[in-house]
Z-matrix of the N, CA and C atoms (Angstrom, degrees):
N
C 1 1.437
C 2 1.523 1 111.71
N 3 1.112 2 106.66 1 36.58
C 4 1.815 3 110.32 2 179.04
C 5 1.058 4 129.55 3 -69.41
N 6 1.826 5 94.12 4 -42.85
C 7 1.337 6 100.06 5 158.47
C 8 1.418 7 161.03 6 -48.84
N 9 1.422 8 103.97 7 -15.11
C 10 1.512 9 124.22 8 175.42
C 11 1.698 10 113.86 9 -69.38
N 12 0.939 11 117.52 10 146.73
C 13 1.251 12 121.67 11 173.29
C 14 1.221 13 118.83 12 -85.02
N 15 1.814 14 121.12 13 123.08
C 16 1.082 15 130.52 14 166.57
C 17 1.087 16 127.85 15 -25.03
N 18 1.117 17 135.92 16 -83.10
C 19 1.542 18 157.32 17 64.13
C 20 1.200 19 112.61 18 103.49
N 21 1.803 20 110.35 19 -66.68
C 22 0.933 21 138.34 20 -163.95
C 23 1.849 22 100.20 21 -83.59
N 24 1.644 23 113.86 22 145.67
C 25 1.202 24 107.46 23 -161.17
C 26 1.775 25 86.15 24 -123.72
N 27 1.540 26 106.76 25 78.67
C 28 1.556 27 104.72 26 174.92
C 29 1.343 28 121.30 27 -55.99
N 30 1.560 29 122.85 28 163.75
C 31 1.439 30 117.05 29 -151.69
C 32 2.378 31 85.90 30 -120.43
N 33 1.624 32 99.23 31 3.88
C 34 1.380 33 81.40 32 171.36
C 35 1.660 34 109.44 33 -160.21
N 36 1.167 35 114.93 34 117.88
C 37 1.830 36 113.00 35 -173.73
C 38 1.039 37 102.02 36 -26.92
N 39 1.874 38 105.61 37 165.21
C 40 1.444 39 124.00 38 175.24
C 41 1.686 40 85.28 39 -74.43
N 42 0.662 41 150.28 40 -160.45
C 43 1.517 42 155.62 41 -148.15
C 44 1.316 43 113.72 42 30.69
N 45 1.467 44 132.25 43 -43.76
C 46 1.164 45 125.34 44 -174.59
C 47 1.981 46 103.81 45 -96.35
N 48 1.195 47 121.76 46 15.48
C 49 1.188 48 134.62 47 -160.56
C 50 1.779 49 76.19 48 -117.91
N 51 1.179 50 129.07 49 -60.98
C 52 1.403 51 126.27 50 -158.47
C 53 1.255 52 126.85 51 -94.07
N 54 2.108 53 106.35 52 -4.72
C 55 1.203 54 100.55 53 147.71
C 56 1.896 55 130.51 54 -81.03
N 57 1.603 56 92.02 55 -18.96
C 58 1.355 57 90.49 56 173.39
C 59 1.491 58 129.41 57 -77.19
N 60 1.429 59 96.51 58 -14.71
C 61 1.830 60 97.20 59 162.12
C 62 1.449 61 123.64 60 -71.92
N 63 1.704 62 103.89 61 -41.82
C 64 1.122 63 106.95 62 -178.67
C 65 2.009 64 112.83 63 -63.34
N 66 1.397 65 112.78 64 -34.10
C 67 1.928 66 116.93 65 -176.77
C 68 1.593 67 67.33 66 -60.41
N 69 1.661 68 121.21 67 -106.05
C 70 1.464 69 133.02 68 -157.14
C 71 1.851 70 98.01 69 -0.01
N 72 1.221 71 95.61 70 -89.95
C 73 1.775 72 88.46 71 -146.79
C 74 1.448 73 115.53 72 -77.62
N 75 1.689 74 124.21 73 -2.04
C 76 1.638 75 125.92 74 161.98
C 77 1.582 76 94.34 75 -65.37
N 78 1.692 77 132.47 76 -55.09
C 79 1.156 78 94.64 77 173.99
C 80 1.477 79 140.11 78 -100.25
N 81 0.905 80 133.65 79 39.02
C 82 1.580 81 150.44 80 160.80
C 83 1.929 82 95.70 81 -86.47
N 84 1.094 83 119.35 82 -45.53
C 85 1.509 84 129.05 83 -172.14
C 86 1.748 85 97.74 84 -65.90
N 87 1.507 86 107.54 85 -62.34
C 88 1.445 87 97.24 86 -161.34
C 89 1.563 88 91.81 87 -88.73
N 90 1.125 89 147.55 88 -29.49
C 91 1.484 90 130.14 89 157.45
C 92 1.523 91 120.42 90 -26.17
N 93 1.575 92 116.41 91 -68.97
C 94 1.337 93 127.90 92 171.11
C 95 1.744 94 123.30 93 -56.03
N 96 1.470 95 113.63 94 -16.37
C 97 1.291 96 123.81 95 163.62
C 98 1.592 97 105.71 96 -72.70
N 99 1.495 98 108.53 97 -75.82
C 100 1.266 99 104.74 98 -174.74
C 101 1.973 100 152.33 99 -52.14
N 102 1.786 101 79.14 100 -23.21
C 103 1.637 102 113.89 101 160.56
C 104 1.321 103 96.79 102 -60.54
N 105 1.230 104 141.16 103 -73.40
C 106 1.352 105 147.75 104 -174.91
C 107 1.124 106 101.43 105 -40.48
N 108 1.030 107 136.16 106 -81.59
C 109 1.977 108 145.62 107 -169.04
C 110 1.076 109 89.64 108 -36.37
N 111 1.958 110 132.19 109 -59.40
C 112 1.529 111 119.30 110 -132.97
C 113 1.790 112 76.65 111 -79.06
N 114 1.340 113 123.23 112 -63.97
C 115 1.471 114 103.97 113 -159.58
C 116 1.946 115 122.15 114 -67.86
N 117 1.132 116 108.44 115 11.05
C 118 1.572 117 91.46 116 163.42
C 119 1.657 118 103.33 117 -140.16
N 120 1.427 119 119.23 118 9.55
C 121 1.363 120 125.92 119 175.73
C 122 1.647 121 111.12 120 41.95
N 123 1.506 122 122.17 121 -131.64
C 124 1.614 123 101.52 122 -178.36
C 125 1.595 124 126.26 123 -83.91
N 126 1.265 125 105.63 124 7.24
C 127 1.264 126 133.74 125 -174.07
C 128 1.963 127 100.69 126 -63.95
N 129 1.395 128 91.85 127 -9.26
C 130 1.795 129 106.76 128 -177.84
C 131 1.965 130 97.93 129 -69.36
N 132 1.201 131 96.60 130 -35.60
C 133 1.518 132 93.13 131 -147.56
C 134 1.645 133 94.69 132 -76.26
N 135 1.413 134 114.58 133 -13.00
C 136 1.469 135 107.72 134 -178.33
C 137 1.806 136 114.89 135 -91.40
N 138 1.593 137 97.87 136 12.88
C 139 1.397 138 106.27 137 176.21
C 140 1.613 139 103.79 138 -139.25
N 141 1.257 140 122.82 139 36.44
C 142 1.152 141 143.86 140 -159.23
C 143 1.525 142 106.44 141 -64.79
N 144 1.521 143 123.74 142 -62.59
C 145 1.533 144 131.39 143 165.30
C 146 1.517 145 110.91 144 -26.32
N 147 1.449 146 107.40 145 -45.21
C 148 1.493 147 107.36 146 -169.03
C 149 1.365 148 108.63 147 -75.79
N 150 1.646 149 123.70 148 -26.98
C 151 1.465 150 126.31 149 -171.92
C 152 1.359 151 80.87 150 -65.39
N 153 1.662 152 146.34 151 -66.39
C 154 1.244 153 136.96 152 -123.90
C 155 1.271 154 100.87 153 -105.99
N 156 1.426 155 150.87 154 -40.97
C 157 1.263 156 153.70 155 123.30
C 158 1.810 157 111.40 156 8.18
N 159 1.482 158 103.15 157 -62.87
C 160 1.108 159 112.96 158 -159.64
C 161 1.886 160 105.08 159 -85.32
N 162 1.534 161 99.14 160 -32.68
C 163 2.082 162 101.88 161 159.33
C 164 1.695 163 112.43 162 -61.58
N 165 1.306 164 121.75 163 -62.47
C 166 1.269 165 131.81 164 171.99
C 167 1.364 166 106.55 165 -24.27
N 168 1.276 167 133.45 166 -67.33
C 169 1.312 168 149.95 167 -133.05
C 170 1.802 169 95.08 168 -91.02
N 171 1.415 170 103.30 169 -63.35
C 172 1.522 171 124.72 170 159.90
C 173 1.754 172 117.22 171 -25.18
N 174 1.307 173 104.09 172 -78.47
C 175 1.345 174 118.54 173 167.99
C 176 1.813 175 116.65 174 -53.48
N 177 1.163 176 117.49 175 -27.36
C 178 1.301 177 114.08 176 174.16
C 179 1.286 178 116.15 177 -86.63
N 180 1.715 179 121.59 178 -33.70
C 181 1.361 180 102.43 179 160.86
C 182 1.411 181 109.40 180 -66.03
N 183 1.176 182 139.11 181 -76.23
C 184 0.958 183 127.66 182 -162.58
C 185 1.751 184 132.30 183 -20.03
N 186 1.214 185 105.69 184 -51.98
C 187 1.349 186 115.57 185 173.89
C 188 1.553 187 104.92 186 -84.93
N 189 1.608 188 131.11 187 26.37
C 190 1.278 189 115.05 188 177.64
C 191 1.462 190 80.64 189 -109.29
N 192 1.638 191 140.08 190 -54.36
C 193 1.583 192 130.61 191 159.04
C 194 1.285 193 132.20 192 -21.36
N 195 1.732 194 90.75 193 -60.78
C 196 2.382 195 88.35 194 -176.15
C 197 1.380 196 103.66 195 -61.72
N 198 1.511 197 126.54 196 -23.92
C 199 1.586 198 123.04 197 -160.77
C 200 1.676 199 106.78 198 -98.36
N 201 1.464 200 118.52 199 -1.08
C 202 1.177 201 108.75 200 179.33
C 203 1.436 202 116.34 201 71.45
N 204 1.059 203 125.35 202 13.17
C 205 1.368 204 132.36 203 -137.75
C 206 1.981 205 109.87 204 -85.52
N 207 1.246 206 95.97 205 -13.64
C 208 1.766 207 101.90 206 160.93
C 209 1.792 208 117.36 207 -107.98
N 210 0.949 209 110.61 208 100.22
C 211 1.597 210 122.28 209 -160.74
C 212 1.778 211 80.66 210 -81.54
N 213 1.767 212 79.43 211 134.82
C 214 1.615 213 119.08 212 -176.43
C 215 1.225 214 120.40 213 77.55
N 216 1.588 215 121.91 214 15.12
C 217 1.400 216 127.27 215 174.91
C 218 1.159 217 118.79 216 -110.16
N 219 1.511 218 129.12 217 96.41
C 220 1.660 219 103.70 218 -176.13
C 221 1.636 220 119.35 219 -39.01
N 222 1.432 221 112.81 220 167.18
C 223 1.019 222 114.69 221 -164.91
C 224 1.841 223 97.65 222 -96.65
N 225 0.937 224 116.45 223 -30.25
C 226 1.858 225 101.19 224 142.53
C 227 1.143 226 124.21 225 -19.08
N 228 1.703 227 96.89 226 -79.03
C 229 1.869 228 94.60 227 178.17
C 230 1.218 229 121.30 228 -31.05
N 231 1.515 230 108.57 229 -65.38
C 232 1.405 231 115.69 230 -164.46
C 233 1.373 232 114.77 231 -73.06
N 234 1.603 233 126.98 232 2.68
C 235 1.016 234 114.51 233 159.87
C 236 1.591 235 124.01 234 -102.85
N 237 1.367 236 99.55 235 -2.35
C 238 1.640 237 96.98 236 162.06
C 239 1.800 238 118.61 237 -97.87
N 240 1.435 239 102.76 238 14.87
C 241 1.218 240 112.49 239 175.48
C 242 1.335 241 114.36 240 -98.32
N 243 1.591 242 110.52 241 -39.53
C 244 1.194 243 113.38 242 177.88
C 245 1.892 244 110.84 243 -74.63
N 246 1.352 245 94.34 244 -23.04
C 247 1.960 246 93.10 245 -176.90
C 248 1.941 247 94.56 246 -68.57
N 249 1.442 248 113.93 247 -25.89
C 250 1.667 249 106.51 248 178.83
C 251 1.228 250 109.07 249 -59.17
N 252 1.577 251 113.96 250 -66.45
C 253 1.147 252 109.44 251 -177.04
C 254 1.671 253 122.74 252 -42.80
N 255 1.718 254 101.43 253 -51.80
C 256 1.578 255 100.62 254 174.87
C 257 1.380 256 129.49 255 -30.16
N 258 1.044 257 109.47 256 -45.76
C 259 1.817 258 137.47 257 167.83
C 260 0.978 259 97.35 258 -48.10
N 261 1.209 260 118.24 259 -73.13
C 262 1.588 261 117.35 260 -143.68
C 263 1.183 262 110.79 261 -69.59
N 264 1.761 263 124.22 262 -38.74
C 265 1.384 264 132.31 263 151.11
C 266 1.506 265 107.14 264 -31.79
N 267 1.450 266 138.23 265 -50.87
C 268 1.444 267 130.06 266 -149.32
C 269 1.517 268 79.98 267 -70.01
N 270 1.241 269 112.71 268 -74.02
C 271 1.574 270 130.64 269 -141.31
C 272 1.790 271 84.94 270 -67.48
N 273 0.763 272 179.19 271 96.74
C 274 1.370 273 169.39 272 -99.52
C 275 1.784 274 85.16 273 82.59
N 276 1.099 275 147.51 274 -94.75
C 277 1.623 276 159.89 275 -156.78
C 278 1.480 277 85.70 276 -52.25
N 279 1.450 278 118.04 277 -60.61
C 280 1.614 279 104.45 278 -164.05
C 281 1.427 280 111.98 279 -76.06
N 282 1.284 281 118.97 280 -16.98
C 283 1.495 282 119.27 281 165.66
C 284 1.417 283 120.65 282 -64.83
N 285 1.377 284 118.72 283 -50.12
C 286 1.517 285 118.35 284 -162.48
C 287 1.589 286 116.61 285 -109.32
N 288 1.295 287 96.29 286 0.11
C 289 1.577 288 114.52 287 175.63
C 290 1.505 289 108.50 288 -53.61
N 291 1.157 290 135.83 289 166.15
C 292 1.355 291 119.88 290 156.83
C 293 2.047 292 99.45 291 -131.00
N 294 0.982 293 76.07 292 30.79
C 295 2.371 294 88.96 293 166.08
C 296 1.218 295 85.24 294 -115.74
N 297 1.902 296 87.79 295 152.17
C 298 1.594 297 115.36 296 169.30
C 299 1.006 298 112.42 297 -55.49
N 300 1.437 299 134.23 298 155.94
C 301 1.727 300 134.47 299 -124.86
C 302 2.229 301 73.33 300 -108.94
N 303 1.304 302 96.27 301 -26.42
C 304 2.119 303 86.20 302 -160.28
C 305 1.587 304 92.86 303 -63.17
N 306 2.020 305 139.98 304 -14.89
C 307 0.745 306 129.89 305 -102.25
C 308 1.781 307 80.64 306 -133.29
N 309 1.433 308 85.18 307 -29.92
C 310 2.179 309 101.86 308 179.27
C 311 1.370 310 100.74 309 -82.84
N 312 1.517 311 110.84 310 -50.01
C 313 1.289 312 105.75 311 176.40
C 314 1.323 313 106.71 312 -68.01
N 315 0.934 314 147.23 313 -10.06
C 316 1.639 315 116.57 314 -167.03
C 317 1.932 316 90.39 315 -101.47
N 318 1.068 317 113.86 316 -44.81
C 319 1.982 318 121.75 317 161.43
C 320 1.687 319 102.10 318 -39.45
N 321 1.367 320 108.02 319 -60.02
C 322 1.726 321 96.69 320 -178.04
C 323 1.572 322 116.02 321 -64.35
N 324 1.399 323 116.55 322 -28.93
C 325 1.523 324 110.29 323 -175.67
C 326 1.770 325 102.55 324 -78.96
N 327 1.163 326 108.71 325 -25.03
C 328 1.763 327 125.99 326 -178.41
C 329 1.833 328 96.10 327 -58.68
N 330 1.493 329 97.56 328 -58.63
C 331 1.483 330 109.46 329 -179.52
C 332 1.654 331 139.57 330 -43.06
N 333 1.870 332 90.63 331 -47.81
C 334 1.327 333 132.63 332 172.01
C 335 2.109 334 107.41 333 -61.57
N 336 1.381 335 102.45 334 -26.76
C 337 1.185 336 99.73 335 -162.13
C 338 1.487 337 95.66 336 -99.78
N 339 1.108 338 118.89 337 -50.71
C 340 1.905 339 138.69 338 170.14
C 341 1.639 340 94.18 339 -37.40
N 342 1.322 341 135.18 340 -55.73
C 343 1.317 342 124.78 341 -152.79
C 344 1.607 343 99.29 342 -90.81
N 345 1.633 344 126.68 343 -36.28
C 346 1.133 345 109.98 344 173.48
C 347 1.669 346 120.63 345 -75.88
N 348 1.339 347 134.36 346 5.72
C 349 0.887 348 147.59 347 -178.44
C 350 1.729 349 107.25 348 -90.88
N 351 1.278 350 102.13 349 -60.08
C 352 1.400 351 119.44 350 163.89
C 353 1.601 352 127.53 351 -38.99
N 354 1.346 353 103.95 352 -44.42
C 355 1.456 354 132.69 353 177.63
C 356 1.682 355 104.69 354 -51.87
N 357 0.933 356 89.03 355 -77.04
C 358 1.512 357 108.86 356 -175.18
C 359 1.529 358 120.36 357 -89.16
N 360 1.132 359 119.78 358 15.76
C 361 1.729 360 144.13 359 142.38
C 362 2.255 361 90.40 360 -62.07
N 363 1.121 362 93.00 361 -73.10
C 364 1.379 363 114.48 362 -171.00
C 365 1.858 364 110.28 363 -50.18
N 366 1.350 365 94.22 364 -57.37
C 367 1.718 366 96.96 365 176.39
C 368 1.218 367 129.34 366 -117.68
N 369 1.143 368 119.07 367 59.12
C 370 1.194 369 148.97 368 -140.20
C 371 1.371 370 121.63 369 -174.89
N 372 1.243 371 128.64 370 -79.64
C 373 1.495 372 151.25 371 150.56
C 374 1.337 373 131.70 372 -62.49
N 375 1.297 374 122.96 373 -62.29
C 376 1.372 375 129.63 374 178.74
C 377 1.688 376 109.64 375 -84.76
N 378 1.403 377 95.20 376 -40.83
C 379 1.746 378 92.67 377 164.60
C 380 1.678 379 121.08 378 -125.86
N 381 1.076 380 131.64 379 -176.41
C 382 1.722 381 138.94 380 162.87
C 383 1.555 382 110.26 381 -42.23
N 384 0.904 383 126.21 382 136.02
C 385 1.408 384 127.69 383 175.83
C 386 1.810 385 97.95 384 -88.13
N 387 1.021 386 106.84 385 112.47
C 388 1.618 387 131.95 386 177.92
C 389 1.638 388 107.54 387 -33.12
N 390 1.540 389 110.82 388 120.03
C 391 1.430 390 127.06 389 -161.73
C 392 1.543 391 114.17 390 -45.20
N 393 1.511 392 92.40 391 -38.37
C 394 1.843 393 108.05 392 -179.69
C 395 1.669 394 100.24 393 -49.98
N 396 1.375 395 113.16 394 -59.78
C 397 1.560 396 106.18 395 -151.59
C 398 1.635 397 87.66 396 -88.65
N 399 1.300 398 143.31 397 8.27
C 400 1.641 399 128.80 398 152.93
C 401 1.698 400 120.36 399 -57.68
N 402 1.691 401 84.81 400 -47.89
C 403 1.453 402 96.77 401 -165.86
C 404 1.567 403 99.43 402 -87.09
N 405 1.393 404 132.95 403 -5.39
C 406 1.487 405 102.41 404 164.42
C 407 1.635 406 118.51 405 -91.65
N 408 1.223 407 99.67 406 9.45
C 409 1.624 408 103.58 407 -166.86
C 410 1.647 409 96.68 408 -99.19
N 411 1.741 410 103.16 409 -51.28
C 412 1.346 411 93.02 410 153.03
C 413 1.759 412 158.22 411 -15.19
N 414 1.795 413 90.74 412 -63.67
C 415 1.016 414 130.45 413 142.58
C 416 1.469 415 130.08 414 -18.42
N 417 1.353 416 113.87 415 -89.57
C 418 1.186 417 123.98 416 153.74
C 419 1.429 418 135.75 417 -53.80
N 420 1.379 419 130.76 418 12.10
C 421 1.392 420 125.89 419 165.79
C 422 1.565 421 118.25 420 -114.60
């Protein structure tokens, strides 16, 4: 937690800063999982690569933003870079797929939900939830 600024006179502890990341993005994660399941039910497992492809990919942007992880880019940038790529992955899956397009999308939103869940299993739980996303949550209350 080095990263935080002294300075700064936050309005809520790192603990109460890191349970609210953790409610926030477990449910956006298991929301976006379960949306997925209800609309293609097990019909997921026959597009299965794409559920895990599409978490992988998910979860790696994500943690390429909270970590700052391209030095000299705000972390803005890199998160409207990574939402390009995100895209471009969908429309790439719904192009070359040969499943009904409701069937990628409902695997990519399955995917989308698996990797932010995953994410923050990881930085969150097993490790510190990354100083950047304390202090904007901070921030905002």
């Amino acid at each position: 937690m080095d990263d935080i600024d002294p300075d700064a006179q936050p309005s809520m502890s790192v603990h109460e800063a890191t349970q609210k990341v953790l409610r926030t993005d477990l449910a956006i994660g298991i929301g976006g999982a379960v949306l997925g399941y209800a609309e293609a039910g097990t019909a997921l497992f026959d597009v299965l690569p794409v559920v895990v492809g599409f978490g992988l990919l998910t979860g790696i942007a994500v943690a390429v933003v909270e970590h700052d992880a391209v030095p000299g880019v705000y972390p803005e940038v890199a998160a409207l870079a990574s939402f390009v790529v995100l895209a471009g992955a969908v429309a790439g899956l719904v192009t070359l797929s040969d499943a009904p397009i409701t069937l990628v999308l409902a695997a990519v939103l399955s995917g989308f939900g698996v990797g932010v869940i995953g994410n923050r299993v990881l930085y969150g739980i097993a490790f510190d939830v990354p100083a950047y996303r304390l202090t904007q949550v901070r921030e905002q209350s």
